[in-house]
C-alpha positions in Angstrom: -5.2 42.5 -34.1 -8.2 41.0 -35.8 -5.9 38.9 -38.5 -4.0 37.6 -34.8 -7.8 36.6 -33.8 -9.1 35.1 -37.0 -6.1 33.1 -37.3 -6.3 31.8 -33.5 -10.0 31.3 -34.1 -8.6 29.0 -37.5 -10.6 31.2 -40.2 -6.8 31.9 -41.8 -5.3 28.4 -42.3 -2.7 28.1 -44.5 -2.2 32.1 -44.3 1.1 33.9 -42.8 1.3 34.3 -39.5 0.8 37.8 -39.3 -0.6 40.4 -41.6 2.6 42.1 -42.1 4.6 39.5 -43.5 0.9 39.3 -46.6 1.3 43.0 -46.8 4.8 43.5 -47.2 6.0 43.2 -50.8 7.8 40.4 -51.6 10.8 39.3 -54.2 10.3 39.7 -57.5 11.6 37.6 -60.2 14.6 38.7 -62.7 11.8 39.3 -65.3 10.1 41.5 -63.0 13.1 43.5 -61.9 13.4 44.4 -65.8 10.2 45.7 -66.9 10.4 48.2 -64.1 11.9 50.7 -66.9 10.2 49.5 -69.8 12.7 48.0 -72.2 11.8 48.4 -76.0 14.3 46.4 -77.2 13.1 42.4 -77.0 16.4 41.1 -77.3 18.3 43.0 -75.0 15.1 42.7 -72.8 15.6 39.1 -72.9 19.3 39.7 -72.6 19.2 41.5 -69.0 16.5 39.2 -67.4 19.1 36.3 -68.4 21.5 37.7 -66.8 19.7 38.3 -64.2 18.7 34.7 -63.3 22.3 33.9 -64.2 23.7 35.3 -60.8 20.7 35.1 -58.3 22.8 31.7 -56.7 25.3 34.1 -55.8 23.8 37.6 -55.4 22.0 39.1 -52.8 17.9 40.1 -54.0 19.7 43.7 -52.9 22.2 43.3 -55.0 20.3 42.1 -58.3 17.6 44.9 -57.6 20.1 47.5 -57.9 22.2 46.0 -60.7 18.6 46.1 -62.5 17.5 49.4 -61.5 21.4 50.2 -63.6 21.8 48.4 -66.7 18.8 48.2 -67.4 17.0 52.0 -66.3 20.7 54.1 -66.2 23.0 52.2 -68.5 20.1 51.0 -71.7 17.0 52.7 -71.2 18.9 56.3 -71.8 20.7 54.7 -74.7 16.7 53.9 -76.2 16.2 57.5 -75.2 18.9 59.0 -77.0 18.8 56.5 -80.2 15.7 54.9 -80.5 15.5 51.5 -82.2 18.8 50.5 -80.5 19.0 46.8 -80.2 22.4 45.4 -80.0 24.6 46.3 -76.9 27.4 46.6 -79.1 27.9 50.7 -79.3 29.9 52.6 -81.5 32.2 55.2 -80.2 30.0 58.0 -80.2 27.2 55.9 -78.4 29.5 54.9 -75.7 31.3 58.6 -75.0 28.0 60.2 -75.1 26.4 58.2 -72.5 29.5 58.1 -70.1 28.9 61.9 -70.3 25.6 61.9 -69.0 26.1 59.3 -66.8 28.2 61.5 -64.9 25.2 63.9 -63.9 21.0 62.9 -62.5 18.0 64.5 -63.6 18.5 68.4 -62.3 21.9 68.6 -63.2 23.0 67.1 -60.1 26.5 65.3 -60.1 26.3 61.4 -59.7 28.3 60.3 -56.9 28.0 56.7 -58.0 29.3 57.1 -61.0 32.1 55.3 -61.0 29.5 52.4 -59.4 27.6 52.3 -62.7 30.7 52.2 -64.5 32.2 49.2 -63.1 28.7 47.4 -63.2 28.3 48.0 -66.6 32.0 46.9 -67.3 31.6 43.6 -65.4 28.0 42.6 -67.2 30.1 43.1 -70.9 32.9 40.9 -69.0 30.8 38.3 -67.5 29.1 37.8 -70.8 32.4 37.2 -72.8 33.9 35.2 -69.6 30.4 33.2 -70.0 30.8 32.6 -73.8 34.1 30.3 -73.7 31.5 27.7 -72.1 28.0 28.3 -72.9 27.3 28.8 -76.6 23.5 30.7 -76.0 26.5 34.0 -74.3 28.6 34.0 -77.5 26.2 36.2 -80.2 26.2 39.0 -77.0 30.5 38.8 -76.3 31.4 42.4 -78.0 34.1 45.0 -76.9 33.0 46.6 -73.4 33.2 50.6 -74.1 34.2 51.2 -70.3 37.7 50.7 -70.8 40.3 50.5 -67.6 41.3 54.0 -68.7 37.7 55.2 -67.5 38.2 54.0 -64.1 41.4 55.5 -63.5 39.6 58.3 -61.5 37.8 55.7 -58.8 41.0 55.8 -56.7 41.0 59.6 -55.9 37.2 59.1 -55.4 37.5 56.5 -53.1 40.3 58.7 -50.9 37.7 61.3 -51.4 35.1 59.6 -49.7 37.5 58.2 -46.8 38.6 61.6 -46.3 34.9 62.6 -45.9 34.0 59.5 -43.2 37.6 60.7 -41.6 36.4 63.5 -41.0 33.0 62.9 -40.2 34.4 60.8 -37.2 36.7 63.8 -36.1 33.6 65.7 -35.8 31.5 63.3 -34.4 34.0 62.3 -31.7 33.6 65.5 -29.4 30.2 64.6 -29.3 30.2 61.6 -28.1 29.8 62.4 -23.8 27.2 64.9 -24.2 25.4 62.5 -26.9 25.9 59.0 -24.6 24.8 61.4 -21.4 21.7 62.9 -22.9 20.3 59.3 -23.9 21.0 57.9 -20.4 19.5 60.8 -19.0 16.0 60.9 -20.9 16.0 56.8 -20.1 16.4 58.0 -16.5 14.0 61.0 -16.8 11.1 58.7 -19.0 11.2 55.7 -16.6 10.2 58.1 -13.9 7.8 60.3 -15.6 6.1 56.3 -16.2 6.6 55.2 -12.2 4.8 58.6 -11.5 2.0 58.1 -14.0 1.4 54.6 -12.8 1.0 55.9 -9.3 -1.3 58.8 -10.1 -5.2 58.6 -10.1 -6.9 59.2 -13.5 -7.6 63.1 -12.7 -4.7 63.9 -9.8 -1.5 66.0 -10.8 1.8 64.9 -10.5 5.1 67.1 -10.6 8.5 65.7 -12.7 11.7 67.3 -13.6 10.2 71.0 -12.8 7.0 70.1 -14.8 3.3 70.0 -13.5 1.4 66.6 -15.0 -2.4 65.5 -15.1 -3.0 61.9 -15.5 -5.8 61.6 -18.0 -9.6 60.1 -17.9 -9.7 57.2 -20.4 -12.3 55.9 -22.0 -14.0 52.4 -21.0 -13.2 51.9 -25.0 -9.8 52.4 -23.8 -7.3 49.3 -24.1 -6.8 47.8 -20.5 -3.8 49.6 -19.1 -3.2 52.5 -21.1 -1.6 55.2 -19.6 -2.3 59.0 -20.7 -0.4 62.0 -18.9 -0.8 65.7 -20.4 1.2 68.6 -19.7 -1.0 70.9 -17.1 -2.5 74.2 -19.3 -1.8 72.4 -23.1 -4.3 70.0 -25.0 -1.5 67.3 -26.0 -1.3 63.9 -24.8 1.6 61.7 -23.9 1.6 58.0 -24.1 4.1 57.4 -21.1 4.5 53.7 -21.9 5.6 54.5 -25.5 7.7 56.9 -24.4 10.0 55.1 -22.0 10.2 52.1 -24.2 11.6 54.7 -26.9 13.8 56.0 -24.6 14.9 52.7 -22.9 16.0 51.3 -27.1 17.7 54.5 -27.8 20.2 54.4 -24.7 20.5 50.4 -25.5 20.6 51.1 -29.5 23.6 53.5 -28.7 25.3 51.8 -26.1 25.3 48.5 -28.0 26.7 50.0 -31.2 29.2 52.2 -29.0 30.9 49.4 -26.7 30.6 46.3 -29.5 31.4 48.0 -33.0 29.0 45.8 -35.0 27.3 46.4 -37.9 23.9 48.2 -38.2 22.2 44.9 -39.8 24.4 43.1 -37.3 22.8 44.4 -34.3 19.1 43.7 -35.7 20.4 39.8 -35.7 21.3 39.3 -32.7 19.1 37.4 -30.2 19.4 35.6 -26.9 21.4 32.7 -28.2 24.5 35.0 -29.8 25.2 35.7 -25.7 27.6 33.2 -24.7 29.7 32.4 -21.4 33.4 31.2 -21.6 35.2 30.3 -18.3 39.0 30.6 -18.0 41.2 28.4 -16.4 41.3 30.5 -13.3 37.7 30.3 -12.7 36.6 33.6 -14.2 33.4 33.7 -16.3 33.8 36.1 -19.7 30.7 37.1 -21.6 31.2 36.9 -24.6 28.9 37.5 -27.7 28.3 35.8 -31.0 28.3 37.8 -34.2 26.1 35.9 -36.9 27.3 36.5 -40.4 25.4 39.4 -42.6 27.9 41.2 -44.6 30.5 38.7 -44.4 30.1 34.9 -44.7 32.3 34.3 -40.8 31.1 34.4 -37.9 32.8 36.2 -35.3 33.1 36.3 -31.3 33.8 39.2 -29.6 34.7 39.6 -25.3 32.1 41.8 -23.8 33.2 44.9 -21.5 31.5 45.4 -18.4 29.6 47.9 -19.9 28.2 46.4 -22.7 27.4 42.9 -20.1 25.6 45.5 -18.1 23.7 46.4 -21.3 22.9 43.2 -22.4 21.9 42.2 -19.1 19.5 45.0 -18.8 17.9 44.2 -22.2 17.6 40.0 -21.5 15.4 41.3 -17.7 13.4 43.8 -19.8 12.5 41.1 -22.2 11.8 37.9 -20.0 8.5 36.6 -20.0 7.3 34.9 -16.6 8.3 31.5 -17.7 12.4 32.7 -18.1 12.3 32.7 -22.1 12.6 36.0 -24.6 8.7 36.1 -26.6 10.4 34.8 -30.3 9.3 37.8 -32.9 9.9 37.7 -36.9 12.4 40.3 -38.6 12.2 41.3 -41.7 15.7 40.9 -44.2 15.5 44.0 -46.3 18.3 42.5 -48.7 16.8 39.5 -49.2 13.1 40.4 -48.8 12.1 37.9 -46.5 10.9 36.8 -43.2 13.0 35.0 -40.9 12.1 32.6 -38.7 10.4 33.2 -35.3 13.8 34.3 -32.8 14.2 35.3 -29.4 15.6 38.6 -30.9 16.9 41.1 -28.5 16.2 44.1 -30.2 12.2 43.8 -30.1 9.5 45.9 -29.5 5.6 45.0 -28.6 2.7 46.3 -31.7 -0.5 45.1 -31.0 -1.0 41.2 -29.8 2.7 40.2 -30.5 6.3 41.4 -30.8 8.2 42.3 -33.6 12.1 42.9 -34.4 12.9 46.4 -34.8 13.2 47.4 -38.2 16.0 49.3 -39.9 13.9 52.9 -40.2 13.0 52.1 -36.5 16.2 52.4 -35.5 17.7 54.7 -37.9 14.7 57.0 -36.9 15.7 56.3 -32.8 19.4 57.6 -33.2 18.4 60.5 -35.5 16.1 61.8 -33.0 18.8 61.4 -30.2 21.0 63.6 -31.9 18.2 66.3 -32.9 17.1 66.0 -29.1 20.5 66.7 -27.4 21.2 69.9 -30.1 24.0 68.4 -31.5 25.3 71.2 -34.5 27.9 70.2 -36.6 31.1 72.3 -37.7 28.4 74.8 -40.1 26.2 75.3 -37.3 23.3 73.0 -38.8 21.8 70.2 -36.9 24.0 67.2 -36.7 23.0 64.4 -38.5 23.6 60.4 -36.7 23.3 57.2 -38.5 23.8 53.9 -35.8 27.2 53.4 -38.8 28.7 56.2 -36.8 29.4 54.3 -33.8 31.1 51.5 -35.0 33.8 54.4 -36.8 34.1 55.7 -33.4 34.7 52.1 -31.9 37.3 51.4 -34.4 39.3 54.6 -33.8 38.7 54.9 -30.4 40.3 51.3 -29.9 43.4 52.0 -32.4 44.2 55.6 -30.0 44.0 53.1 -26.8 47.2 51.1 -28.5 45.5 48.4 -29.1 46.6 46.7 -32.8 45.4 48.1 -35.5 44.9 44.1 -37.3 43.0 42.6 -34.2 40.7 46.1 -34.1 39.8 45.6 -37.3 39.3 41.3 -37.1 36.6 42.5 -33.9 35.2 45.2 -36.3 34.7 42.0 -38.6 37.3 43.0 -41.6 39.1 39.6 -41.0 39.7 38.8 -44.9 41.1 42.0 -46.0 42.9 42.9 -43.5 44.9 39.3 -42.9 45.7 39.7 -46.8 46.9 43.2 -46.5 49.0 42.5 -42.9 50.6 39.3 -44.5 51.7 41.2 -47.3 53.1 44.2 -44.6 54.9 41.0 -42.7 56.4 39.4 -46.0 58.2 42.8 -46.9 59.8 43.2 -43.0 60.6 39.1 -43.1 63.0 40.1 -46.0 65.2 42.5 -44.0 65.0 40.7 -40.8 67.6 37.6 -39.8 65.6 34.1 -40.8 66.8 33.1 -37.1 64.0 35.8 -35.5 61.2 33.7 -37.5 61.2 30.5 -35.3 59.2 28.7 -32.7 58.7 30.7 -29.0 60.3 28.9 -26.6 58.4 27.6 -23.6 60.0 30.6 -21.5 58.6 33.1 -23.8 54.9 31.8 -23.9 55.1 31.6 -20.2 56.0 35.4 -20.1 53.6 36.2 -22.6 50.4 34.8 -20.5 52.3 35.8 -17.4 51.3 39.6 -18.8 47.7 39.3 -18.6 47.9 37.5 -15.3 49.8 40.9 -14.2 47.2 42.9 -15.3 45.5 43.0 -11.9 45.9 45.4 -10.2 45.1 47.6 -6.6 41.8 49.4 -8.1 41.1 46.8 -11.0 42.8 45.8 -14.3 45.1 47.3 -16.6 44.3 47.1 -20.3 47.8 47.9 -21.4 48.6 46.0 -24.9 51.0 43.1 -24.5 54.6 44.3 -25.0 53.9 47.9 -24.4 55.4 50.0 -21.4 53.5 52.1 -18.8 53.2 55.7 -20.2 52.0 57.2 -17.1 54.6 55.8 -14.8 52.0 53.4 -12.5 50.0 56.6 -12.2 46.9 54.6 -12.9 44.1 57.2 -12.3 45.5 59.1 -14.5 45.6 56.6 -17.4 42.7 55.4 -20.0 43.8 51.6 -19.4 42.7 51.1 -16.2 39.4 49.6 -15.6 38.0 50.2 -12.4 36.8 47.3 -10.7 33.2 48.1 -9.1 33.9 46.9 -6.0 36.9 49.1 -5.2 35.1 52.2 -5.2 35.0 53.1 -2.1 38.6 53.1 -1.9 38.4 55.7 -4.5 36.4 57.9 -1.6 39.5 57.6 0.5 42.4 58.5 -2.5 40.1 61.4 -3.1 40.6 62.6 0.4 44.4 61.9 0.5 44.5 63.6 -2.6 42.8 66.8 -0.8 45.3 66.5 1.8 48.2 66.5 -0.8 47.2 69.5 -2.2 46.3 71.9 1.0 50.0 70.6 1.7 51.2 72.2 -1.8 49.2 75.2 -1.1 50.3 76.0 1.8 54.4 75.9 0.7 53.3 77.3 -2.6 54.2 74.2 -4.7 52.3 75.2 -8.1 53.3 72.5 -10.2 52.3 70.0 -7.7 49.0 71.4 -6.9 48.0 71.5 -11.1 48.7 67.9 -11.2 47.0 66.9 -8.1 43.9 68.7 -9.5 44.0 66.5 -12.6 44.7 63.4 -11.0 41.4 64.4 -8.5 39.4 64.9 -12.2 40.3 61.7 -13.5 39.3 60.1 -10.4 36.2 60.9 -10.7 35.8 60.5 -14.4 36.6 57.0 -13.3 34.4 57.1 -10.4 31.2 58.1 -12.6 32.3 55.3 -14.9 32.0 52.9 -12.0 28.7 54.4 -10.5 27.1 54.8 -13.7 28.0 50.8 -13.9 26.6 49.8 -11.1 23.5 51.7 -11.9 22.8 49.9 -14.9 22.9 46.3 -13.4 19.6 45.1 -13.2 21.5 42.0 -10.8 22.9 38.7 -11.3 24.5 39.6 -15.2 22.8 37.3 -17.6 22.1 34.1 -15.6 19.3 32.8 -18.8 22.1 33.1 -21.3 23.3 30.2 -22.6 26.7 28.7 -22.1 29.0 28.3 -24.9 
């Protein structure tokens, strides 16, 4: 606060704009990223920080850091350890099998599990340099056999299906979860925005009940920054900053509903701000939110439809953060790949520290979702205490979508896997082209576009829309309450009131002439209806009004 001050007051020209961005350690050059481990040998010193430099135009500060932290701490400074006065990267036989046997194992005895990481990084840096050497002359005296030979990586595809197996089934045991986890955030939103209303409307002194709890609003200080609010639970010393603790509440519901209904990326969501919420109106009138996906891990930028419940999220999180003049405050994130401040953004993940906002941070987060999980007694398959990360959600999306029908290639282009999944598809298409007819591989007709858009014009129907995939028949036989594609539409729910009774008077009928069968499936139909109805209510709940009317148009 006093560095926002002194640099209002214009005792800080010329200084960041806020004391975290001066605090906050910075880049460091390729010769700085070297002497880290203390290399004895001056040529291959010289060597590393060379290469280094070489590839910062097309690496990531992440990715340099942690190619230094391994050829230079994990790949040569155990090779001075074990044979001091070592100065050529040029090993012998015995040089290079010994260290690719310690490799395999950390300080403790514990086993590596990025083993076969240090391997391949160590193999491209000798393949670089002799790629290097056919056009620069100062590569050529370091071009010498690399002693990680294709043979040594032969065991990276079973560790790779290792490690899918692992996120497979971390996602089968996640999945189950899911209700009770997306339930228990909306509820402590629900239960913290009270306890706050209640504490706002106490005296400093007076007691308050909530949720079966007895409450004192406490005496502040004149010290005390205007509007703080201080509750205590009656008969314990401990203080509760309501504020804090229904903003907390308020980001973990968004933070999870977000990840949950969008898929995106964990460094994806920190990036978004007002301007990635766009508006696309279809030739029939109808407005579609959509939102803009910039680029982090992948150099494409993506657009992905929004659902109702992820507009209703969004929507809540652009009327939280309007100032009185209709614009989001513009806060600074910080890029921990790159090491660097962005520019000042109407970010919509922000939160208020002291005089000014600031982007929520990665630990922020991370810390959020973990708690979540810790909070609602989630125990995995051993009994222990499951652990979240906001990655989680966006495996869930992705399967989720795939067990709804929807293609496997377009779930994975909204997931953002455009690149490898095209290459792999096209190669899946060129082997069925060869044992279809050629005459099946021409231009639709006009007919046969006009039934294809003629689907999703169908897709209206009585209590809202279907979300069947194009070319795919009804399962469920029209029984649409009964059937994950059907998408309520808000404003039919009262004409799920009168099904429900209908549906009450179908099955006295069965009782009453001992129809069995019928009355089992009347009972499920009646509990899907009001899944579906809680869906809808919950919905309508959430919208703070008129959905997004500051966001700009596409």
């Amino acid at each position: 606060m006093a560095w926002h001050h002194a640099r209002a007051a214009g005792l800080l020209a010329g200084e960041p704009d806020t004391i975290e961005v001066l605090l906050r350690s910075g880049k460091q050059s390729a010769t700085e990223l070297v002497d880290r481990y203390q290399v004895a040998s001056a040529p291959v010193r010289a060597l590393l920080i060379d290469y280094l430099t070489e590839l910062e135009p097309t690496h990531d500060y992440a990715t340099r850091d942690n190619l230094a932290r391994m050829l230079a701490n994990v790949f040569w400074k155990d090779l001075e350890d074990h044979h001091p006065g070592i100065d050529t990267i040029a090993l012998s036989t015995d040089q290079a099998a010994g260290w690719k046997q310690r490799v395999k194992t950390k300080s403790g005895g514990r086993v590596r599990r990025d083993y076969f990481s240090v391997l391949g990084s160590v193999r491209t840096f000798y393949l670089d340099i002799a790629a290097w050497a056919h056009e620069q002359p100062r590569w050529t005296p370091w071009a010498v056999p690399c002693p990680i030979s294709p043979r040594d990586l032969h065991g990276i595809t079973p560790a790779r299906r290792a490690a899918t197996a692992r996120m497979q089934a971390r996602t089968r045991t996640l999945a189950p979860h899911m209700p009770r986890l997306v339930e228990h955030a909306r509820r402590r939103r629900d239960q913290a925005e009270r306890l706050l209303a209640q504490a706002r409307a106490a005296v400093p002194g007076d007691e308050f009940d909530h949720d079966n709890t007895r409450y004192r609003r406490v005496r502040l200080t004149k010290q005390a920054q205007p509007g703080a609010i201080r509750v205590s639970v009656v008969g314990q010393d401990k203080r509760i900053d309501p504020i804090l603790h229904e903003e907390r509440a308020f980001w973990t519901w968004a933070i999870v509903e977000t990840l949950r209904h969008s898929g995106m990326r964990f460094e994806e969501l920190k990036e978004l701000t007002h301007l990635s919420i766009r508006q696309f109106t279809k030739p029939d009138g109808e407005t579609v939110p959509l939102l803009q996906i910039a680029p982090s891990k992948t150099d494409c930028e993506r657009i992905i439809p929004c659902s109702p419940q992820l507009t209703a999220v969004l929507a809540q999180i652009v009327t939280r953060l309007l100032s009185t003049d209709g614009t989001i405050p513009l806060s600074v994130r910080y890029d921990h790949y790159e090491r660097e401040h962005s520019a000042p953004m109407p970010f919509l993940f922000q939160i208020r520290r002291g005089p000014r906002p600031r982007a929520m941070s990665s630990a922020t987060i991370q810390d959020y979702v973990a708690d979540l999980a810790t909070d609602a007694g989630l125990l995995d398959t051993d009994g222990s205490p499951l652990r979240l990360t906001p990655h989680d959600f966006r495996r869930l999306f992705i399967t989720d979508l795939v067990t709804e029908g929807f293609p496997i290639h377009l779930a994975a282009q909204l997931a953002g896997h455009q690149h490898e999944v095209f290459a792999a598809y096209d190669r899946f298409i060129t082997a069925c082209r060869e044992l279809r007819p050629a005459a099946e591989y021409r231009e639709p007709t006009q007919q046969e576009w006009g039934e294809f858009h003629e689907h999703f014009s169908r897709r209206r129907i009585a209590l809202g829309s279907c979300r069947r995939p194009y070319g795919s028949d009804c399962a469920h036989e029209h029984a649409c309450l009964r059937c994950n594609f059907l998408q309520v539409d808000p404003g039919e729910i009262t004409q799920l009131d009168a099904i429900e009774d209908n549906l009450h008077a179908r099955i006295a009928e069965a009782e009453s002439n001992s129809w069995l069968g019928d009355v089992e499936q009347l009972h499920l139909t009646v509990r899907n209806l009001r899944d579906k109805r809680d869906q809808v209510q919950q919905l309508l709940d959430s919208l703070p009004g008129p959905l997004l009317t500051a966001a700009p148009d596409l």
